[in-house]
MDAnalysis code that builds the backbone (N, CA, C; Angstrom):
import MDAnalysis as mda
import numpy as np

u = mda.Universe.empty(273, n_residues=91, atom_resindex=np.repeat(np.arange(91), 3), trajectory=True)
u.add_TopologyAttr("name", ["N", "CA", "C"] * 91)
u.add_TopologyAttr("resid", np.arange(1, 92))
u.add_TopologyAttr("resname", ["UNK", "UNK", "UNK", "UNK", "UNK", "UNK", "UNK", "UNK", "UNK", "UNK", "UNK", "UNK", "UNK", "UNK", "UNK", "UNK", "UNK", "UNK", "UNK", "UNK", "UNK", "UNK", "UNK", "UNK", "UNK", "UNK", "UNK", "UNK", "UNK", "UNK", "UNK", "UNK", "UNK", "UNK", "UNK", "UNK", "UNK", "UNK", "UNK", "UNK", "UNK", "UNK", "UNK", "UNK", "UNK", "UNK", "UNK", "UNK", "UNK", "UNK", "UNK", "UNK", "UNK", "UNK", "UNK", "UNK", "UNK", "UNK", "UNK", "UNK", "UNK", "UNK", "UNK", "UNK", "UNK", "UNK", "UNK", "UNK", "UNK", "UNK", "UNK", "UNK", "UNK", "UNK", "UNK", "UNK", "UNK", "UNK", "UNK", "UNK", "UNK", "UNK", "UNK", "UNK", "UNK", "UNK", "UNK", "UNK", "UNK", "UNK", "UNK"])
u.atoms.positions = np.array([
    [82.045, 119.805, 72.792],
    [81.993, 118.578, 72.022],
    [83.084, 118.648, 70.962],
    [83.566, 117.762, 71.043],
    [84.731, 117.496, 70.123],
    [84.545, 116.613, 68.722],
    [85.549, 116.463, 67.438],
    [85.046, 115.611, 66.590],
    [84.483, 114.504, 66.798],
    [85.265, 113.637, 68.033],
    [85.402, 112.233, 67.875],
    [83.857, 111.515, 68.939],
    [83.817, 113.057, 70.088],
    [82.324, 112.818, 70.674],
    [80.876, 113.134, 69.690],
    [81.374, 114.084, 68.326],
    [80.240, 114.399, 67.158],
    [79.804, 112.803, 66.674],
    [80.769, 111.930, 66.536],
    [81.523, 110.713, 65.905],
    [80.055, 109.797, 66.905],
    [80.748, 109.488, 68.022],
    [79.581, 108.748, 68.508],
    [78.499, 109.325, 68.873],
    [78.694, 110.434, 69.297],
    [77.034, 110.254, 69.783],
    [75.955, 110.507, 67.962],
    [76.251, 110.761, 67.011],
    [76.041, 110.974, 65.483],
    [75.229, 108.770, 65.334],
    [76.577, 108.464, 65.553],
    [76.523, 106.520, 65.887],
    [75.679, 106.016, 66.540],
    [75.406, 106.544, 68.304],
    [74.442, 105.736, 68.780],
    [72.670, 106.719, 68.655],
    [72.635, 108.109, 67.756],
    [71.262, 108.158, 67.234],
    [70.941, 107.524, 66.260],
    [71.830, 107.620, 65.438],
    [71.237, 106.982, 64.235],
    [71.418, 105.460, 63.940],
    [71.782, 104.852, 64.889],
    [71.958, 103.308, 64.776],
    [72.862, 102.785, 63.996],
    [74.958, 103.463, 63.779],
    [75.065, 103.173, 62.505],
    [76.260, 102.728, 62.849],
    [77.478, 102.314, 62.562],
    [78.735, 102.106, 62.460],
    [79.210, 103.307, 62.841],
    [80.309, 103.223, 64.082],
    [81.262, 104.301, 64.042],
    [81.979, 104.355, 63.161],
    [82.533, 103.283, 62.063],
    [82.629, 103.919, 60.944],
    [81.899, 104.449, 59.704],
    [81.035, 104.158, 59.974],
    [80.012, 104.799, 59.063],
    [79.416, 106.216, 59.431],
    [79.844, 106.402, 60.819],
    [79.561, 107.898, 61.318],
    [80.880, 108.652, 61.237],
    [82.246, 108.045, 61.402],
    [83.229, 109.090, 61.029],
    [83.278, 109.207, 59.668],
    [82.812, 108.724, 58.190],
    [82.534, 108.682, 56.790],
    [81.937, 109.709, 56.709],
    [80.787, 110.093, 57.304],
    [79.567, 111.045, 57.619],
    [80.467, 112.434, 58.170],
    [80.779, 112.423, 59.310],
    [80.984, 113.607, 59.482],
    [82.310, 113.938, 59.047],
    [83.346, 113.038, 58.386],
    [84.887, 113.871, 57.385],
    [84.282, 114.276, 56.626],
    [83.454, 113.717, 55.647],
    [82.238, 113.990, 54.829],
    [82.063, 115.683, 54.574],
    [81.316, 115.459, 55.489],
    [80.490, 116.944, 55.781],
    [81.573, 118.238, 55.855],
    [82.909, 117.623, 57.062],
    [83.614, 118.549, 56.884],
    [84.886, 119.038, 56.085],
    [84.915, 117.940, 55.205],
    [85.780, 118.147, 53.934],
    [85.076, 118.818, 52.936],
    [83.865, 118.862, 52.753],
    [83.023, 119.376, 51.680],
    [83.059, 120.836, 52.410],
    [82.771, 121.122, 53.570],
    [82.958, 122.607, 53.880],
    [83.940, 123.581, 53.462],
    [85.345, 122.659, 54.159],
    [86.750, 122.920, 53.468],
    [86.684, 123.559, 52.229],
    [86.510, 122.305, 51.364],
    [86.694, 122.718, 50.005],
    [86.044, 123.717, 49.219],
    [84.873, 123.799, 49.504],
    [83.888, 125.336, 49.694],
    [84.665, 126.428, 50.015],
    [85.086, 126.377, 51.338],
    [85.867, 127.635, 51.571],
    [87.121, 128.391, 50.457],
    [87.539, 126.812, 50.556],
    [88.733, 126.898, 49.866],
    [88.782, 127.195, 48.321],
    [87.550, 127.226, 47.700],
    [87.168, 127.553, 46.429],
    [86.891, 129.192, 46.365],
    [86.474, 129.410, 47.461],
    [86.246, 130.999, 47.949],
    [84.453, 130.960, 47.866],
    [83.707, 130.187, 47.926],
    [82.417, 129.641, 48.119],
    [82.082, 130.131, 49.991],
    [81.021, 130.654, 49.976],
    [80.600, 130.639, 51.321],
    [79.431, 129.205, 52.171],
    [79.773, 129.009, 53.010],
    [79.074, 127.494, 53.410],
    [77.813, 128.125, 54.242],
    [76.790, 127.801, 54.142],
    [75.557, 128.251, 55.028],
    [74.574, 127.542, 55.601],
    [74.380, 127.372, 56.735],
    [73.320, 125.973, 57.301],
    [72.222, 126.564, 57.480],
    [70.983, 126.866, 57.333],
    [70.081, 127.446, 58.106],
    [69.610, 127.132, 59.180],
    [69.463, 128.164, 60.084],
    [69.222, 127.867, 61.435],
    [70.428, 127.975, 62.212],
    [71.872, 127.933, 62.089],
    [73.266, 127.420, 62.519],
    [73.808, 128.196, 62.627],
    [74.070, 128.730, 60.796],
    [74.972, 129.663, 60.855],
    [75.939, 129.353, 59.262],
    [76.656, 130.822, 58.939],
    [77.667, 130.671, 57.418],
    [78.791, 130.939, 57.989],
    [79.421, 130.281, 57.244],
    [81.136, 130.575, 57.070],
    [81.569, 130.823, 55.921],
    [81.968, 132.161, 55.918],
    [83.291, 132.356, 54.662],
    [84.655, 132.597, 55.154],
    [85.472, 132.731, 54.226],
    [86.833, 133.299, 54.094],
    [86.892, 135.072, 53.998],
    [87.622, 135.464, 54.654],
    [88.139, 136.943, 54.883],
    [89.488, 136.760, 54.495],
    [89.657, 137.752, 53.616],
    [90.825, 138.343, 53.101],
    [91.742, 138.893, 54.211],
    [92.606, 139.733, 54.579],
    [93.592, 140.376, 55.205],
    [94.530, 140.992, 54.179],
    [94.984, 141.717, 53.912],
    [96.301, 142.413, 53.786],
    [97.173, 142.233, 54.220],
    [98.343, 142.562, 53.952],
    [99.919, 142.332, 54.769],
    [99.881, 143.850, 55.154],
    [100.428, 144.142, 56.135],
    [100.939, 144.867, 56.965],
    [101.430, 145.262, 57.878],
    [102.095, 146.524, 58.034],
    [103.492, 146.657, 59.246],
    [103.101, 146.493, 60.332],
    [103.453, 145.487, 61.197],
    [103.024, 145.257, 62.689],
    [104.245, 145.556, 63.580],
    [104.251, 145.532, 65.091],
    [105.339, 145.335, 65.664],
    [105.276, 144.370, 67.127],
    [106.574, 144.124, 67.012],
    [106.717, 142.502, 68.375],
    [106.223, 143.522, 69.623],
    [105.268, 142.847, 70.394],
    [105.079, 143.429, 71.478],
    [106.129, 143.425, 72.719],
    [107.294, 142.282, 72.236],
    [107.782, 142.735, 73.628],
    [108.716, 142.976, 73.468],
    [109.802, 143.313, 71.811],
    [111.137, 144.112, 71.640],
    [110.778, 145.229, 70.689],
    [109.521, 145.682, 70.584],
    [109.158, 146.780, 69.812],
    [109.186, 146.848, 68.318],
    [110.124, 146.078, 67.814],
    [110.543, 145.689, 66.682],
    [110.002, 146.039, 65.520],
    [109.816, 146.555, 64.212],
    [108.920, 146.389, 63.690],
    [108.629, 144.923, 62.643],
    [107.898, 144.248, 62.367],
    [107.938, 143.099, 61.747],
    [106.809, 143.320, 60.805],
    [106.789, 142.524, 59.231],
    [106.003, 142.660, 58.299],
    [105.305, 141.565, 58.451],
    [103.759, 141.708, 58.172],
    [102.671, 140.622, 58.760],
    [102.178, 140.611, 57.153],
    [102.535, 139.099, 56.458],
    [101.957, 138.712, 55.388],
    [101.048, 138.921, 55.291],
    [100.180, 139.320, 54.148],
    [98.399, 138.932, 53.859],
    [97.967, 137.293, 54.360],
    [96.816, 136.887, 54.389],
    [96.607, 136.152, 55.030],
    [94.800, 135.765, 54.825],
    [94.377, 134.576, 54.993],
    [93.192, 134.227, 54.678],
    [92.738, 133.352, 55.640],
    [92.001, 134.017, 56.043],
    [91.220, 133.199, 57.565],
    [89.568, 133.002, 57.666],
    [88.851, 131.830, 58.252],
    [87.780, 131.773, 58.183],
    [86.799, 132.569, 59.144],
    [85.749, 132.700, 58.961],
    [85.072, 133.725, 59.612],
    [83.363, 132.722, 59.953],
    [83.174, 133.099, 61.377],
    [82.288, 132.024, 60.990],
    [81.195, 133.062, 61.631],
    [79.442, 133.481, 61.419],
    [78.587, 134.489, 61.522],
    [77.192, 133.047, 62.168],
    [76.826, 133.374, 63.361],
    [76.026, 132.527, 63.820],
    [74.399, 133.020, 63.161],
    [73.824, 132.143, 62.872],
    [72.312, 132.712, 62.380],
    [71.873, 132.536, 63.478],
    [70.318, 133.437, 63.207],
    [69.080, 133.460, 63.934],
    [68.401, 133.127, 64.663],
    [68.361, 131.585, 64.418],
    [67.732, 130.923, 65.228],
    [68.597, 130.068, 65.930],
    [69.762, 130.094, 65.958],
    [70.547, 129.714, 66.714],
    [71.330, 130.579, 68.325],
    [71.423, 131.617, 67.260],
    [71.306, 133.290, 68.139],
    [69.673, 132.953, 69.663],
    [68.630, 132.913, 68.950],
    [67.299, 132.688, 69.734],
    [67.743, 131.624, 70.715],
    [68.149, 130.552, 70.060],
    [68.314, 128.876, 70.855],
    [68.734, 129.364, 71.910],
    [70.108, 130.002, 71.971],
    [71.072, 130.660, 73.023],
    [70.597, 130.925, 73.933],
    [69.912, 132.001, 73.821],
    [69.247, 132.932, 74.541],
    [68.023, 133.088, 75.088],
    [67.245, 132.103, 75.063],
    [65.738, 131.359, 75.399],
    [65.687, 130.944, 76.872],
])
């Protein structure tokens, strides 16, 4: 499922404007963003959290001229599935 299928099928449960359902879910996922981006961890229960992970810079090399190349630090999201979502799966 993609944004824009979150978009309608979000529209035809809840009886609402597809624009009033893409409002809803930029919504939701701009407020995540900015969470992250504050260094805030986001947590749904039942779903699952997302934070940000740090990285370091360090010496890497090109896999296919051996090279060595320097790999900036770097900040990437990390996303940890909860419990009962883990269960849902696997039922």
């Amino acid at each position: 499922m993609n944004k824009s299928e979150l978009i309608k099928s979000l529209s035809e449960q809840t009886n609402i404007s597809i624009d009033e359902a893409t409002l809803v879910v930029n919504t939701f996922v701009d407020n995540m963003k900015n969470a992250l981006l504050e260094g805030d961890h986001v947590e749904i229960r039942g779903f699952g959290s997302f934070k940000v992970k740090e990285y370091g810079a360090y010496a890497g090399r090109n896999p296919r001229t051996g090279q060595k190349v320097e790999v900036e630090s770097k900040r990437l999201p990390f996303f940890r599935a909860g419990k009962e979502l883990k269960e849902f799966l696997n039922d």
